[in-house]
C-alpha positions in Angstrom: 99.9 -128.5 -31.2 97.5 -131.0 -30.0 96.6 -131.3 -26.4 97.5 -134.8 -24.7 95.4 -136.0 -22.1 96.0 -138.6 -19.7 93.3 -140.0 -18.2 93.8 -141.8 -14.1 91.4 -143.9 -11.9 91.4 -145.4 -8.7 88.8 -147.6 -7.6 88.9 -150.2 -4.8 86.7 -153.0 -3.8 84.8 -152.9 -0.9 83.3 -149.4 -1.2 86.6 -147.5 -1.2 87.6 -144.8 -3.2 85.8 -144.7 -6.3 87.4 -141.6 -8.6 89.3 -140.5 -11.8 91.7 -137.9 -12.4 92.7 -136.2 -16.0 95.1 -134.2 -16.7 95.2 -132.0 -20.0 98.6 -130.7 -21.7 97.7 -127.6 -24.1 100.5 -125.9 -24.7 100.8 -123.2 -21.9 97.6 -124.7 -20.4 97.2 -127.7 -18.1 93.9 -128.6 -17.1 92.7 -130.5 -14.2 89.6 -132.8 -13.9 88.8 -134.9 -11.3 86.1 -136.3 -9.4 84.1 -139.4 -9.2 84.1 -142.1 -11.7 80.9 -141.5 -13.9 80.1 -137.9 -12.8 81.2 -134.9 -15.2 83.8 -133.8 -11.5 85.2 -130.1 -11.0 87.7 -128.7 -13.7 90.8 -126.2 -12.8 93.1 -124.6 -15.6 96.5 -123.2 -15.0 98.5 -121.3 -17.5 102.3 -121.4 -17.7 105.1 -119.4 -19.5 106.3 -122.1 -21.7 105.4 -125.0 -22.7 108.1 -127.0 -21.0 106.9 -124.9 -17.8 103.5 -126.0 -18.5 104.6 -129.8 -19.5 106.8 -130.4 -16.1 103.5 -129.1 -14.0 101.6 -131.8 -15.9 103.9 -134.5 -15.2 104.0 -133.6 -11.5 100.9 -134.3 -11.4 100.4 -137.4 -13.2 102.8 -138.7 -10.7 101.6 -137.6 -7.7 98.4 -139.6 -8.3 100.2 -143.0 -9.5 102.3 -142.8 -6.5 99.0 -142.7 -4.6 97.6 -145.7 -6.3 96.3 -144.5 -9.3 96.4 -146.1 -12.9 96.1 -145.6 -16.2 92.3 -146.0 -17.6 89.8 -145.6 -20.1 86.9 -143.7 -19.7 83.6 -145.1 -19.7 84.6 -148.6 -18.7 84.1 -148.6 -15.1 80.4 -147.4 -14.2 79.3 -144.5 -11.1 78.2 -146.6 -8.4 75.5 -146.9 -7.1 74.2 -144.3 -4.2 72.6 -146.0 -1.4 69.1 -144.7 -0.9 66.6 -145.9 2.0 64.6 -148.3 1.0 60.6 -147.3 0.5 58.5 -149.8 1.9 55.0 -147.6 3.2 52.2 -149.2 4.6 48.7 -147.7 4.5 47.8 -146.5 8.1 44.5 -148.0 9.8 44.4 -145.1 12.3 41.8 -142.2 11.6 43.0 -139.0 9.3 45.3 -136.3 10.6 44.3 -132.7 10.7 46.4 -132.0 7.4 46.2 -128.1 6.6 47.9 -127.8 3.5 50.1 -130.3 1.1 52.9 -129.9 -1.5 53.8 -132.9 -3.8 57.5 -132.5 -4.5 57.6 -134.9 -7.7 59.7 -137.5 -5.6 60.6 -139.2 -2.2 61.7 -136.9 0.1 64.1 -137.0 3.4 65.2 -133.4 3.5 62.8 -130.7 5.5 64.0 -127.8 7.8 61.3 -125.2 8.8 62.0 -121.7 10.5 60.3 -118.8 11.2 59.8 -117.5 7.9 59.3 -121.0 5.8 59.8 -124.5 5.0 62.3 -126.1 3.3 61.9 -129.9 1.2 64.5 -131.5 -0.7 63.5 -134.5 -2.8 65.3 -137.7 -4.2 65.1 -135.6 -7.6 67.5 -133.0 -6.5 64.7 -130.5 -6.3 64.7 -128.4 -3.1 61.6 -126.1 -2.4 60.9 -123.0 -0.2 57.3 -123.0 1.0 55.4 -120.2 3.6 53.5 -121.4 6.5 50.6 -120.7 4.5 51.3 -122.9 1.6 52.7 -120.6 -1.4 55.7 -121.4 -3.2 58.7 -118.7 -3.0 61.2 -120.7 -4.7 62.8 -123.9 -6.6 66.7 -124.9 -6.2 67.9 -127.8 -8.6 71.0 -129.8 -7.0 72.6 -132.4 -9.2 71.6 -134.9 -7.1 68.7 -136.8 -5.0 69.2 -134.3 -1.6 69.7 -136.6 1.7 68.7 -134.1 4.6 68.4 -130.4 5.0 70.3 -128.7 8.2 70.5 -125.1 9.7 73.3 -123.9 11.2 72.7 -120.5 12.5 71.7 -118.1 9.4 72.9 -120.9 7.3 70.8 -123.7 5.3 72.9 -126.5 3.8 71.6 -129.4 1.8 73.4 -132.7 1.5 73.6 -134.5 -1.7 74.4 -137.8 -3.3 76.5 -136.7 -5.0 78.7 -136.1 -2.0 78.4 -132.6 -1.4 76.8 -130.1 0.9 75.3 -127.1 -0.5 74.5 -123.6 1.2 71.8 -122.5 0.4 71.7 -119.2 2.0 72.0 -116.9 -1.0 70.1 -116.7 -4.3 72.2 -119.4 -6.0 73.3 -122.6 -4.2 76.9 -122.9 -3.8 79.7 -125.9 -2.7 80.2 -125.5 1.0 81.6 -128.9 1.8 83.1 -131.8 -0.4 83.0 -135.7 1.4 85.0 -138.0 0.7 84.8 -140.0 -2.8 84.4 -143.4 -1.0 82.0 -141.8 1.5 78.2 -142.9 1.0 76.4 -140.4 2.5 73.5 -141.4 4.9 73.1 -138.4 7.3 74.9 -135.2 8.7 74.6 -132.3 10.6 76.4 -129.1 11.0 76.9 -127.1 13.8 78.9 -123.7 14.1 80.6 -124.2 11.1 82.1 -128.1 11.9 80.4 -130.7 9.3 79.2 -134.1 10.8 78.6 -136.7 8.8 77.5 -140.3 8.9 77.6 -142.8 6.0 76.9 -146.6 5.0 79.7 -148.2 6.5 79.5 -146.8 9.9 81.6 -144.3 10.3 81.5 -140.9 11.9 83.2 -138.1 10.0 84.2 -134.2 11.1 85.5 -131.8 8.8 85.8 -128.4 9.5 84.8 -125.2 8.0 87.8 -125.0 6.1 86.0 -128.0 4.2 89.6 -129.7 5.7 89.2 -133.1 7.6 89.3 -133.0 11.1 88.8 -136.9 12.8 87.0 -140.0 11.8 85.9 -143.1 14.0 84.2 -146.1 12.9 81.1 -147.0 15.1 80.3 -150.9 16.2 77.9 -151.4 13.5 76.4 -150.3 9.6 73.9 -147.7 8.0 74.3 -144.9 10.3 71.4 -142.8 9.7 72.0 -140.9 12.9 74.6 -137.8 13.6 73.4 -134.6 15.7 76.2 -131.8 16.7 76.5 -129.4 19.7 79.6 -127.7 21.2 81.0 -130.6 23.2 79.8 -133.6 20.9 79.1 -135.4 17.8 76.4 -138.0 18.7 76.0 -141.2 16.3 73.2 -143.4 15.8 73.8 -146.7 13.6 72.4 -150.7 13.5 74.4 -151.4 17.1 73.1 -148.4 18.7 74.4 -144.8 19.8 77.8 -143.4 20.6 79.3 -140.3 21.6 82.2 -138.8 20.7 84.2 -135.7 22.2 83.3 -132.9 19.2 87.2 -131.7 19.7 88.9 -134.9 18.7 86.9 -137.8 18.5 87.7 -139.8 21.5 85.2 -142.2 22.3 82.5 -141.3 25.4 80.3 -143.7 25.9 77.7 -146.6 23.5 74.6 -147.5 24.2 72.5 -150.5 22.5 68.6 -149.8 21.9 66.1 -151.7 20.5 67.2 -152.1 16.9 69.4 -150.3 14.4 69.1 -146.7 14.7 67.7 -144.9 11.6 66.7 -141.6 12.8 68.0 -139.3 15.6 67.4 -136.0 17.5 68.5 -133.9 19.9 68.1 -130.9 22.6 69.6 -129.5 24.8 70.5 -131.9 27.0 69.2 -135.7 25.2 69.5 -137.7 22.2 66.5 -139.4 20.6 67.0 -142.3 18.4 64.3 -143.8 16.4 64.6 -147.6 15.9 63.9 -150.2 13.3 61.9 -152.2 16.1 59.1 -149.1 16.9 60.6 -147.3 19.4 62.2 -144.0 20.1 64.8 -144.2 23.1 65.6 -140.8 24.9 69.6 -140.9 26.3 71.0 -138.5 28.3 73.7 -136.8 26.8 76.4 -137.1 29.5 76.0 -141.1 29.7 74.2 -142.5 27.5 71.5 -143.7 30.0 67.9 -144.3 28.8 65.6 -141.7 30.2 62.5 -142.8 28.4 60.8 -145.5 25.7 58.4 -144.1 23.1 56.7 -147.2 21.9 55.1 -147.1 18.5 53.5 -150.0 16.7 56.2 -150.5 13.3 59.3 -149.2 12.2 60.5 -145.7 13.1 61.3 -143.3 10.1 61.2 -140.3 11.8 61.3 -138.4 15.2 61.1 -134.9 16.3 60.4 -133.2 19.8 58.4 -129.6 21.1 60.7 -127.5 22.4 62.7 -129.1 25.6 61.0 -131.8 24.4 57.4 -131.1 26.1 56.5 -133.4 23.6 57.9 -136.4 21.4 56.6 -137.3 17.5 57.5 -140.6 16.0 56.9 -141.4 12.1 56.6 -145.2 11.2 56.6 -146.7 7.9 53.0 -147.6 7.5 51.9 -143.9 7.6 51.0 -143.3 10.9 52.7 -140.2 13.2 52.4 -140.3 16.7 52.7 -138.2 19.8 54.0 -138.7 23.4 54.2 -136.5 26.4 58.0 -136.2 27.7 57.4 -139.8 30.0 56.5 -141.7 27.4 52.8 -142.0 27.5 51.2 -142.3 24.2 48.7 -139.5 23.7 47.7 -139.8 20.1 48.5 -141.6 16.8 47.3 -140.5 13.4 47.4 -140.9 9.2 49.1 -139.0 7.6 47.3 -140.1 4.6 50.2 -138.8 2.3 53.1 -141.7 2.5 55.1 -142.4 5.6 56.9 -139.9 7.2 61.0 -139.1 6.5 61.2 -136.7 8.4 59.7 -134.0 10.4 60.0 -130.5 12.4 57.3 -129.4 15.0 57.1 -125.1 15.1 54.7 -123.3 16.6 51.8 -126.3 17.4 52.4 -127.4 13.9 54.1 -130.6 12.9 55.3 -130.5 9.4 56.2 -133.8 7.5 58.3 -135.0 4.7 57.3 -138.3 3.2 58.3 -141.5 1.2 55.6 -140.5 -1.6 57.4 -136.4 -1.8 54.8 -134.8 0.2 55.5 -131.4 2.5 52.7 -131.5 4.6 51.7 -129.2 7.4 49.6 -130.7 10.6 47.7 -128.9 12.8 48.8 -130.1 16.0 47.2 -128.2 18.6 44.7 -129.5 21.5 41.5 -129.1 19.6 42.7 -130.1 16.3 43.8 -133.6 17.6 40.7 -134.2 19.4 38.8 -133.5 16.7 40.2 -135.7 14.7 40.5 -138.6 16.9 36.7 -138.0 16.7 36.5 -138.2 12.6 36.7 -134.9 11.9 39.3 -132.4 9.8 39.9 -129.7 7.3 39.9 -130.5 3.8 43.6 -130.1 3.3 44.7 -127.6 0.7 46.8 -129.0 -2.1 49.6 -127.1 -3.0 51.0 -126.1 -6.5 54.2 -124.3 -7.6 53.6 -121.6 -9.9 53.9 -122.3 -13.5 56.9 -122.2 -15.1 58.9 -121.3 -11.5 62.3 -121.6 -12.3 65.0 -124.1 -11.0 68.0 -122.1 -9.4 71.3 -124.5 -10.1 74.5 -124.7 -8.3 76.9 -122.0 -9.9 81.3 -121.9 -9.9 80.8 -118.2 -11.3 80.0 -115.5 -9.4 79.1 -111.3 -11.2 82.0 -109.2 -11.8 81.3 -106.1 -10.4 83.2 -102.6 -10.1 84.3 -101.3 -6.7 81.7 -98.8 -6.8 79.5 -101.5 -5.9 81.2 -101.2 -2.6 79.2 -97.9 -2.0 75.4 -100.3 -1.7 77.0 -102.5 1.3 78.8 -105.2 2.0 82.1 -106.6 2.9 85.3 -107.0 0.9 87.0 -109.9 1.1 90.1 -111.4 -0.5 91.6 -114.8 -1.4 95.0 -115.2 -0.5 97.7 -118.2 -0.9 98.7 -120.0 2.4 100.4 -122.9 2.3 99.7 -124.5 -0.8 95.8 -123.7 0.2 93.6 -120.9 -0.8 92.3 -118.9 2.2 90.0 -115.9 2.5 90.6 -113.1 4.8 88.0 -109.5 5.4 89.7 -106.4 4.1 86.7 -104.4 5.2 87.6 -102.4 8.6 86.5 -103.4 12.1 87.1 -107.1 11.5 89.9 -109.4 12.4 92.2 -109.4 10.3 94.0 -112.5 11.4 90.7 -114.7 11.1 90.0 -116.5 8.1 86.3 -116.7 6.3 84.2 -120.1 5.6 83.9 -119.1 1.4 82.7 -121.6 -1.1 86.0 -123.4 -2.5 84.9 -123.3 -6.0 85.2 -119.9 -6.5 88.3 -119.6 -4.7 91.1 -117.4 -6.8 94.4 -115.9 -5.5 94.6 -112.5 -5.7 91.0 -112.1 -6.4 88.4 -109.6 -4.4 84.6 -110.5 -3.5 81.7 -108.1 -2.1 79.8 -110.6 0.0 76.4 -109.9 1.2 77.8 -110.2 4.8 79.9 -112.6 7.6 79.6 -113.2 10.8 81.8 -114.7 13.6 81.0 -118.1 14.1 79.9 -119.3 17.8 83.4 -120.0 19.0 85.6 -117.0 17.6 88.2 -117.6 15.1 86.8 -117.5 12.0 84.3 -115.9 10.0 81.2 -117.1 7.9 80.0 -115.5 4.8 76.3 -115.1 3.6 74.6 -114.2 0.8 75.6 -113.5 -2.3 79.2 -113.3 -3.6 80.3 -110.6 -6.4 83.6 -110.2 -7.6 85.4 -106.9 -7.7 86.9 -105.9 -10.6 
């Protein structure tokens, strides 16, 4: 018998949803593809008793999706559209050299950097995302499908964001799918905090989802291109072209807006401000509660970038002709710099250490302390060590499989977990003892199956209770 396909899209003008959907009769099989238009999309295949069993799911299906708008297509006509990337327009800085230690070229432009303790983290517009140690070696290479956005840390947990609109954890050996945006959502920013997903896109909306990967509230801001969205318990702060809002974190109702000098194409937080870096060379620090302006960091161009010392003791700005810059907490300019390696992304002070990410794909680490500085404002620093990757280091991808294992595998550590029908969704529950039972587990959706066992490297409550969070790497028990 030969399989019949049918083949769906949707597309709408005006940067709406943008996706196909296939559906494959064969036989006792019906297979599922779907994703957005132009991109291979996730596959799913079910297998039936009969063929009429099999042929009435399909059909089901096909309808669902034309009464939701979809029609019949041909592949290949309509094209992917395209992914909105920041512009690159880096100036040459006039201001003397900064004390660059060490520097890694990642092959391409680069907004995504997180640093901790133990390393630093770059992801480029190539999809490539590097681990490298505060000394400058290269541990490690993932290879997303797409040009990487940002890099966050929630807890234990390192996501990456994607173009190709979704969010990758990145805490075990191989990344996996944690989140899944919309299809008409363009990505510009996003942050996650204690398992809820934040995320700000072209059009100027603010989007939750939880860590169910199920939507929780959106709210469309007073203006575009909202490169700005930071997270804590009680809020989800927003930064786009009219300025910054706030927004209560539980469901969205509007706090307070506050205009600042130009759109709004950075942002950062602590404890208890906001900083937003402008289009018009200044960094604005709002209190949290109000929105008030507490103090002006005046640079000379265009903010990229912004980051702050702990409690904010001190506040770096990035522009876009390759100078970084450094205030004390009142806004008093105490030093600006080259970077001598593009303009700066993004950035992440640690440890009197400011490490960069820049529009030509450079990591590079500062030395930011007293003496360095002066030095340099007098003409001289270190001869900065170029980094290299080691030769032939290999490119970890995404995976939807995970290792079958025996239970005996049980006997090395770990936690048993299973995936469970609720609802017409797939959940994941612990079976391993001195957990709650009644609390489901953030998993990775794509390797989701009913019935099925895994051995995960570990979970952990999240911050509020209710739910755990897996880590590591995921095995299936046979």
């Amino acid at each position: 018998m030969t399989a019949q396909s049918t083949y769906l899209e949707l597309s709408e003008d005006g940067g709406g949803s943008h996706k196909f959907y296939e559906v494959v009769l064969d036989g006792t099989q019906v297979t599922i593809t779907y994703g957005r238009i132009g991109e291979s999309g996730q596959t799913k295949t079910s297998s039936f008793p009969t063929p009429e069993r099999a042929a009435a799911a399909a059909a089901k299906k096909v309808n669902e999706k034309v009464r939701k708008g979809y029609a019949t297509a041909v592949r290949g006509v309509r094209q992917a559209r395209p992914v909105t990337r920041r512009s690159i327009v880096s100036s040459r800085s006039t201001a003397r050299q900064a004390p660059v230690l060490w520097r890694f070229a990642s092959g391409a432009a680069a907004f995504g950097i997180f640093v901790d303790a133990e390393r630093c983290w770059v992801g480029n517009q190539r999809g490539d995302v590097y681990t490298v140690t505060h000394d400058g070696t290269v541990t490690g290479r993932f290879r997303l499908p797409d040009g990487v956005k940002c890099i966050v840390a929630d807890d234990f947990w390192i996501y990456a964001g994607a173009d190709d609109g979704k969010v990758y954890d990145l805490s075990g050996k191989v990344p996996r799918v944690a989140y899944e945006i919309a299809e008409d959502v363009d990505i510009y920013w996003l942050d996650i905090h204690d398992g809820v997903l934040g995320v700000s896109d072209r059009a100027g909306r603010i989007t939750t989802i939880d860590h169910e990967d199920e939507f929780q509230w959106a709210r469309t801001g007073q203006g575009e291109s909202a490169w700005m969205v930071r997270c804590d318990d009680e809020a989800v702060y927003h930064g786009h072209s009219a300025g910054v809002a706030r927004y209560d974190a539980a469901d969205g109702a509007p706090v307070w807006q506050t205009g600042v000098q130009g759109a709004v194409l950075f942002g950062w937080q602590e404890a208890a401000s906001v900083y937003a870096g402008t289009s018009r060379g200044a960094v604005h620090r709002l209190h949290k509660s109000d929105g008030r302006t507490e103090a002006v960091y005046q640079c000379d161009a265009t903010v990229f970038s912004c980051a702050t010392a702990p409690g904010g003791r001190y506040v770096f700005a990035g522009d876009n002709h390759s100078s970084i810059y450094c205030f004390g907490a009142d806004g008093t300019r105490l030093w600006k710099l080259a970077t001598g390696c593009g303009s700066a992304f993004s950035m992440q002070y640690l440890d009197d250490r400011l490490y960069i990410v820049t529009t030509d794909g450079t990591l590079a680490c500062i030395d930011a302390t007293e003496a360095a500085i002066r030095a340099a404002q007098e003409g001289t620093v270190p001869e900065p060590v170029d980094v290299k990757a080691a030769t032939g280091l290999a490119a970890v991808e995404p995976a939807t499989t995970v290792e079958i294992v025996s239970p005996e595998a049980q006997a090395d550590g770990g936690v048993v977990v299973e995936c469970f029908q609720e609802g017409g969704r797939l959940r994941v529950r612990v079976l391993s003892e001195g957990y709650e039972r009644g609390w489901n587990v953030q998993f990775p959706k794509n390797v989701r199956e009913a019935g099925a066992r895994y051995l995960v490297e570990g979970v952990r409550s999240s911050g509020r209770g209710g739910f755990y969070r897996a880590y590591g790497d995921i095995r299936r028990l046979l």
